[in-house]
C-alpha positions in Angstrom: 31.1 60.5 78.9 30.3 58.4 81.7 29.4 60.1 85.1 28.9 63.3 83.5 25.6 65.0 84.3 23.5 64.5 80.9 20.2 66.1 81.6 19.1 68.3 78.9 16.1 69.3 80.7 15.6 73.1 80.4 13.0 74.5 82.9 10.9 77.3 81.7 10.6 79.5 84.5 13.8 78.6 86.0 12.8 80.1 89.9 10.4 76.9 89.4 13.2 74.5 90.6 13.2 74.9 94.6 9.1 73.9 94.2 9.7 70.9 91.6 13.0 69.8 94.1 10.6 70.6 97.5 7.7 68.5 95.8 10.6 65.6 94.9 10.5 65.5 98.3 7.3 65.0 99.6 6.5 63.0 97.0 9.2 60.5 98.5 8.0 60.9 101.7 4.4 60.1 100.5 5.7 57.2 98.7 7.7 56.1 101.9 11.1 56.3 99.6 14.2 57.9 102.1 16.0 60.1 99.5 19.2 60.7 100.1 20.2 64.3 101.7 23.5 64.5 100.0 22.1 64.5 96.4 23.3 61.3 95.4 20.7 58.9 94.0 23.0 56.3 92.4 21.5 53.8 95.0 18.0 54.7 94.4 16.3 52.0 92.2 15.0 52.6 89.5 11.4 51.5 90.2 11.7 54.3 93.0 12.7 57.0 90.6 9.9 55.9 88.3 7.5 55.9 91.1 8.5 59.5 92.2 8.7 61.0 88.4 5.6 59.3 88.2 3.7 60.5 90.8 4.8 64.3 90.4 4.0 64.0 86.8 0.3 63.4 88.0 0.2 66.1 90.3 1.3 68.6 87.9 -0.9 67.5 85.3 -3.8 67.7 87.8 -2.5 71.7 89.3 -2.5 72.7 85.2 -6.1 71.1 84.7 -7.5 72.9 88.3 -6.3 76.0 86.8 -7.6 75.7 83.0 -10.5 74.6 84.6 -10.0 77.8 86.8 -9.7 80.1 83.6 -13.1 78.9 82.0 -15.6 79.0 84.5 
Protein backbone atom coordinates (compact mmCIF):
# COMPACT_ATOMS: atom_id res chain seq x y z
CA UNK A 1 0.00 0.00 0.00
CA UNK A 2 1.65 3.09 -0.82
CA UNK A 3 2.07 5.78 1.97
CA UNK A 4 1.38 3.34 4.55
CA UNK A 5 3.93 3.17 7.38
CA UNK A 6 5.86 -0.22 6.57
CA UNK A 7 8.39 -0.45 9.28
CA UNK A 8 8.57 -3.76 10.77
CA UNK A 9 11.11 -2.81 13.17
CA UNK A 10 10.31 -4.12 16.69
CA UNK A 11 12.42 -2.46 19.46
CA UNK A 12 13.39 -4.68 22.27
CA UNK A 13 13.02 -2.68 25.25
CA UNK A 14 10.37 -0.50 23.87
CA UNK A 15 11.00 2.71 26.69
CA UNK A 16 14.34 2.72 24.41
CA UNK A 17 12.56 4.88 21.73
CA UNK A 18 12.66 8.58 23.24
CA UNK A 19 16.81 7.84 23.48
CA UNK A 20 17.13 6.27 19.83
CA UNK A 21 14.54 9.42 18.57
CA UNK A 22 16.74 12.07 21.03
CA UNK A 23 20.04 10.58 19.53
CA UNK A 24 18.28 10.97 15.70
CA UNK A 25 18.58 14.13 16.70
CA UNK A 26 21.85 15.14 17.61
CA UNK A 27 23.18 13.03 15.27
CA UNK A 28 21.56 15.51 12.65
CA UNK A 29 22.66 18.26 14.34
CA UNK A 30 26.24 16.81 14.34
CA UNK A 31 25.92 16.07 10.84
CA UNK A 32 24.62 19.66 10.13
CA UNK A 33 21.27 17.93 8.64
CA UNK A 34 17.92 20.33 9.78
CA UNK A 35 15.36 17.51 10.48
CA UNK A 36 12.19 18.42 10.14
CA UNK A 37 10.08 19.16 13.61
CA UNK A 38 6.84 17.93 12.18
CA UNK A 39 7.92 14.30 11.60
CA UNK A 40 7.86 14.37 8.04
CA UNK A 41 11.06 13.32 6.27
CA UNK A 42 9.67 12.82 2.74
CA UNK A 43 12.10 15.72 1.75
CA UNK A 44 15.09 14.40 3.43
CA UNK A 45 17.42 12.75 0.91
CA UNK A 46 18.33 9.85 1.03
CA UNK A 47 22.10 10.26 1.33
CA UNK A 48 21.02 12.26 4.69
CA UNK A 49 19.05 9.37 6.08
CA UNK A 50 21.94 7.10 5.32
CA UNK A 51 24.37 9.41 6.83
CA UNK A 52 22.25 9.62 10.11
CA UNK A 53 21.27 5.66 10.27
CA UNK A 54 24.83 5.42 9.69
CA UNK A 55 26.31 7.29 12.11
CA UNK A 56 23.93 6.09 15.06
CA UNK A 57 24.58 2.64 14.00
CA UNK A 58 28.34 3.44 14.91
CA UNK A 59 27.63 4.85 18.11
CA UNK A 60 25.65 2.11 19.28
CA UNK A 61 27.94 -0.39 18.28
CA UNK A 62 30.72 1.45 20.05
CA UNK A 63 28.20 2.08 23.69
CA UNK A 64 27.68 -2.08 23.41
CA UNK A 65 31.62 -2.64 22.92
CA UNK A 66 32.44 0.06 26.03
CA UNK A 67 30.14 -1.96 28.03
CA UNK A 68 31.34 -5.74 27.01
CA UNK A 69 34.44 -4.31 27.46
CA UNK A 70 33.04 -3.03 30.78
CA UNK A 71 31.84 -6.63 31.90
CA UNK A 72 35.32 -8.36 31.37
CA UNK A 73 37.74 -6.35 32.95
Amino acid sequence: MPGSNRNSNQLVVPQANAALDQMKYEVAQELGIALPQDGYYGNLTTRDAGSIGGYITRKLVQIAEQSLAGQFK
